[in-house]
Structure formats: C-alpha cells, structure tokens
C-alpha positions in Angstrom: 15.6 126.1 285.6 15.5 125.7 289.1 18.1 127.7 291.3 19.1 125.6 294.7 20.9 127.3 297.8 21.1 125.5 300.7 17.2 124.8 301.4 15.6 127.5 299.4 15.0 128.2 295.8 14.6 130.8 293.1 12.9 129.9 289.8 15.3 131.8 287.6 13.3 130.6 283.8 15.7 129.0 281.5 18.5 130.4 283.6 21.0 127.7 285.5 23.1 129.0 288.1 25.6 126.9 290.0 25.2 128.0 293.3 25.4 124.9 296.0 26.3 126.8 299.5 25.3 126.1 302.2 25.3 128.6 305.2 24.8 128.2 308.6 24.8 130.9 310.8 25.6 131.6 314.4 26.0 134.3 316.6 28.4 131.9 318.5 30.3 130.9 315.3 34.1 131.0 315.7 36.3 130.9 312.7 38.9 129.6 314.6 37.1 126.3 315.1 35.4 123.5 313.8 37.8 123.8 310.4 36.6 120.1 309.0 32.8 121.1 309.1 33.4 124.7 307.4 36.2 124.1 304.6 35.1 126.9 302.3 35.7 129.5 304.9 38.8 131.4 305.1 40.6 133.2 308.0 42.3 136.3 307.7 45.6 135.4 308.5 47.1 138.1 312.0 50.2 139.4 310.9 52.3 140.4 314.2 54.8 142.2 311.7 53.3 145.3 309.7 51.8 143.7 306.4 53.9 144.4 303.2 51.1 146.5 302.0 50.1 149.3 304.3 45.9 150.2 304.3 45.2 153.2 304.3 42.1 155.3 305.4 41.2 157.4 302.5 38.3 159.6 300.6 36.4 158.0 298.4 37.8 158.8 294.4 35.8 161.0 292.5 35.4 158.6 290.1 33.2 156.1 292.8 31.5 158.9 293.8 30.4 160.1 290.1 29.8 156.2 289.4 27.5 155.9 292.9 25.4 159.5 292.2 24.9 157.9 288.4 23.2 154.4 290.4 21.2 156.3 292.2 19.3 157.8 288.9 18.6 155.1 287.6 15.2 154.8 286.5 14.8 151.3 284.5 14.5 148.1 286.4 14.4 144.7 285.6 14.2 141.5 287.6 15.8 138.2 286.8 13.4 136.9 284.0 13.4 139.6 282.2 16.3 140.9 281.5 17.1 142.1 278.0 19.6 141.0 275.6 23.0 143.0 275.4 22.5 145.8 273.5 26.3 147.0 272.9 26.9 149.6 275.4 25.1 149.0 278.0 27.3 146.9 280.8 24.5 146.2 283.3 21.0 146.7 284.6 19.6 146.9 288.3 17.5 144.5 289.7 14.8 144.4 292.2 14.9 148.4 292.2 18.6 148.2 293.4 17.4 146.5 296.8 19.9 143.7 297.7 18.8 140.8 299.2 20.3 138.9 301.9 17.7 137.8 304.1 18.9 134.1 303.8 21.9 134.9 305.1 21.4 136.3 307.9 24.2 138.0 310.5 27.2 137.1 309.0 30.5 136.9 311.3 33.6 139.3 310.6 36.2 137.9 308.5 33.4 135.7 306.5 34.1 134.4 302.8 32.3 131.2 301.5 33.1 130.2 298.1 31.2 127.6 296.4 32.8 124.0 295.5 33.1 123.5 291.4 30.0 121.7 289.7 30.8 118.8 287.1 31.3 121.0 284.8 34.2 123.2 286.4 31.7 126.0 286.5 32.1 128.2 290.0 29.2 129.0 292.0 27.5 131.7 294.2 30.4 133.3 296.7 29.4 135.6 300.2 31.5 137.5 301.6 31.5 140.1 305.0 34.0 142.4 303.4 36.0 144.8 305.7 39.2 146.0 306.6 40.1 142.7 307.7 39.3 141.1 304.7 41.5 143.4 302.2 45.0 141.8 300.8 47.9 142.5 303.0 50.8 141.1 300.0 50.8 142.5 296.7 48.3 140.1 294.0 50.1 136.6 293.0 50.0 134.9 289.8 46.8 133.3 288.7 47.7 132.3 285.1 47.6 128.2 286.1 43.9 128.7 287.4 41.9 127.5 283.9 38.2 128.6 284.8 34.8 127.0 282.8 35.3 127.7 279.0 38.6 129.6 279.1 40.1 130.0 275.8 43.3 132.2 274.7 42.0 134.3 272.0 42.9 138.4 271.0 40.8 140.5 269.2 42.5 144.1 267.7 39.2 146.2 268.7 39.6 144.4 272.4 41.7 146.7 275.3 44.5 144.7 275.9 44.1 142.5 272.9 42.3 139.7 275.2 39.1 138.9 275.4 39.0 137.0 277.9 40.1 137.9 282.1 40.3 135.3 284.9 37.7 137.7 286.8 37.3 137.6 290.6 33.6 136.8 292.0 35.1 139.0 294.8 37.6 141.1 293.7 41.3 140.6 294.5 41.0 144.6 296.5 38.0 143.7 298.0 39.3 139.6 299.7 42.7 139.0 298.4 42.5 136.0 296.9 44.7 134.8 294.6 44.6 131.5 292.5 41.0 130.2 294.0 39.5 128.5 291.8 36.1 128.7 293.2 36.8 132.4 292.7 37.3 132.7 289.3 35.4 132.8 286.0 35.8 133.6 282.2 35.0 137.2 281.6 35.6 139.4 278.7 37.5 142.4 279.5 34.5 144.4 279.1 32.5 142.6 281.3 35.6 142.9 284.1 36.8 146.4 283.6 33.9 148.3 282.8 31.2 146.0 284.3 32.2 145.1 287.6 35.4 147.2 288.7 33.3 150.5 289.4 31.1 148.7 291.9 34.3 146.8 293.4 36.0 150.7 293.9 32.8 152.1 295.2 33.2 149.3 297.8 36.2 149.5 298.8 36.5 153.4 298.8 33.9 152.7 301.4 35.5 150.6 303.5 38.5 152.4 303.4 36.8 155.6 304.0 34.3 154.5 306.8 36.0 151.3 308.1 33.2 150.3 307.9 31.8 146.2 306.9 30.2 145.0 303.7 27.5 142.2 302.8 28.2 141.1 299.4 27.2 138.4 297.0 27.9 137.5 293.7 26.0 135.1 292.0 26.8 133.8 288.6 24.3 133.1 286.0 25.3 129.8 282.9 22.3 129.0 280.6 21.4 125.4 280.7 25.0 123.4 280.2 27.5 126.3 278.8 30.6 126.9 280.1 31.0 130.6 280.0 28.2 132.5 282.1 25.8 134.8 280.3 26.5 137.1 283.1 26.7 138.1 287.4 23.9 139.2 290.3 26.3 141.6 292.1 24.4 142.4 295.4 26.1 144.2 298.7 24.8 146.3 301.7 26.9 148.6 304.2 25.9 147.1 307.8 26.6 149.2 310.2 24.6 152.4 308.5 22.3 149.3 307.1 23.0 150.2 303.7 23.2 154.2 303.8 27.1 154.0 302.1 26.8 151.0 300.2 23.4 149.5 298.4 23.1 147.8 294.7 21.4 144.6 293.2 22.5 144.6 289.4 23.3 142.1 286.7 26.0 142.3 284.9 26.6 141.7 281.4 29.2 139.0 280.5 29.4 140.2 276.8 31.9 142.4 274.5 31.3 144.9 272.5 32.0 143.7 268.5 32.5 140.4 269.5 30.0 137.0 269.4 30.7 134.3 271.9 29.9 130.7 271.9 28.6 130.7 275.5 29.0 126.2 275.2 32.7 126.3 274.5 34.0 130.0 274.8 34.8 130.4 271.1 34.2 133.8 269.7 34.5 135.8 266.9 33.9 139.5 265.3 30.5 140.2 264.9 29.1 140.7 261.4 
C-alpha cells in the first residue's frame, strides 16, 4: 500500500495508513494569522489570569527514568515491513534503530499541532506536534465520551484492567497538548495498547519538558490494514530540539493488541482467545 503525506511517500507493504497532512513551513509563519488557510492548527490560548491548573517544574519520576535507561538497551530492531506479529507480552518494538525521523518537517514553529482531517472511513490520520510548556493543558481533562472513533465498540472483558477493552486513546496525549473531544485526535485502543503501550513514552516526555522546559518534535502515525477500522497499531516518533535529541529520542511501533483477547480489526468485535 502506498503511504501519501503531502508530496512524499513511504511504501509501507500491505500496510494503509491514513495520513493526508499537509505542512508548510516557514520561518515567518505566524499562528496568529492566516486562520482560513491553516484550520488544523491550534493556538494555545494566553490566559492573563493564572490557569486553573498550575505547571510545575519538576524531576523526572523514577519510573520515566527506569522506562528511558530500558530504551536505550534495546538491542532488536525492526523497520516497518517487517515487523512481527504480537506475541502476548511484548507492547512495542523500535524502529529505524530508535532514530526519529522528521526531516520532512522541517523547523516547526512553537505552539505547533496539526491534526489530520477524517478519511471516509472515520479513521484519523498522522498528527505533529511541537510539544512544550506552552502546549500542556491549563483546565483539568473534559469529557470525551460523545467522540465515537473508527470501529469503537462497548465491550468488557473480566481478564481486561478496568473491564474495557477498548480506550478513546490520544494520538498526542491529553498531558502532552490538552485536547479534549478532537476527533482527529482520537482512535480505538485497547487498554493495553494505551496504558502500557504508549503512556510510558508520553510521561518520559513530559517529565522532560517539565524538567528542562525544554521543546519536543513528535509524531504519531497510525497504521489500519487495507479497509479496517481499528488500526493494527502507532509509529510514535519525537526528538528534544534544543539538545537535538540528547533528553528525548525514540522511533517505535506500538502494538494495538490485548493480551487474551482476538479482535476483528474490520469492525472492532473481539473475543477471548482460544
């Protein structure tokens, strides 16, 4: 299948991913203008009161820490075509030896999200983000329970954490952007797939930002096979700029799976594995 941003292309094999952004970028470019041509983009709201929910400069948890010393011994890597099946414990695999790629991207400008528009199927698309201070939520997290992703269904599983299988997941976590009910933001994930797959990267990023106030490139790329409507998985990819990727540095796919459970990747159907 053939992978289209903006005017280049990735041959990802028998892989579709929905990823139709289109970036321009300027040194010159302004945020504050030209709203019609660059819809996708959201401003930071300036607050002249104190926000409701104070940020605060902090050391990195232990647990980020552990979790980013564990990345960096990792000795298997994989690119996009071959990446193996789930194997029941394992929640992700590094790509590219864990070098991020943002080359087509360029310089992006502070306070920079893009998230791409729906395909006909519902399904959401590549998002980019220049995550900072800046870009962190200001108001405790809203409701998000009327946002029905790509092959959501309501269905609980006993051996599941929580019961649910399924989470409306962030591309860009809630911590990490703020937003709320965008539906260009969020997919069907399992719980496994959002709580142990992606949340340790999303701490170890903003433990960084927090600690350094220091910025973040960051990607996230979802990956649907042919015409389903749950993806098989995510390309999580981010660099620290202003150490150019000293604090922060990770290309990985992540597994959109649970353990125990068999999903119908088409409609989102699952049931306990034999």
């Amino acid at each position: 299948m053939l992978l289209v941003l903006g005017v280049f292309a990735y041959n990802y094999s028998d892989y579709a991913v929905n990823a139709k952004v289109q970036v321009k970028n300027s040194s010159k470019c302004k945020l504050s203008s030209e709203k019609s041509k660059r819809k996708n983009i959201r401003k930071v709201k300036s607050y002249k009161k104190t926000p409701k929910v104070k940020r605060v400069t902090r050391k990195p948890s232990k647990s980020s820490e552990k979790f980013k010393e564990e990345l960096k011994k990792t000795k298997l890597f994989y690119d996009i075509k071959s990446i193996p099946e789930f194997d029941g414990n394992t929640p992700f695999v590094v790509l590219n030896n864990n070098i991020p790629d943002f080359s087509k991207e360029g310089k992006l400008p502070n306070r920079y999200e893009v998230y791409s528009e729906l395909d006909s199927k519902n399904r959401v698309g590549e998002a980019v983000a220049l995550l900072g201070l800046d870009t962190m939520p200001t108001e405790k997290r809203g409701k998000i329970g009327m946002v029905k992703p790509s092959g959501w269904q309501t269905i609980k599983f006993d051996i599941v954490d929580g019961r649910y299988l399924y989470n409306r997941s962030h591309l860009i976590g809630f911590q990490l952007a703020g937003e709320n009910a965008n539906k260009k933001n969020l997919m069907t994930g399992t719980r496994y797939f959002n709580v142990t797959g992606m949340l340790p990267f999303e701490n170890m990023v903003a433990d960084y930002i927090k600690e350094t106030k220091n910025h973040v490139m960051y990607k996230i790329t979802p990956i649907f096979k042919d015409n389903e409507l749950v993806a098989r998985g995510i390309i999580m990819q981010a660099k620290s700029v202003e150490d150019n990727g000293e604090g922060i540095s990770f290309n990985v796919y992540v597994y959109n799976n649970q353990p125990g459970i068999t999903i119908d990747y088409k409609t989102g159907k699952a049931v306990l594995s034999k």
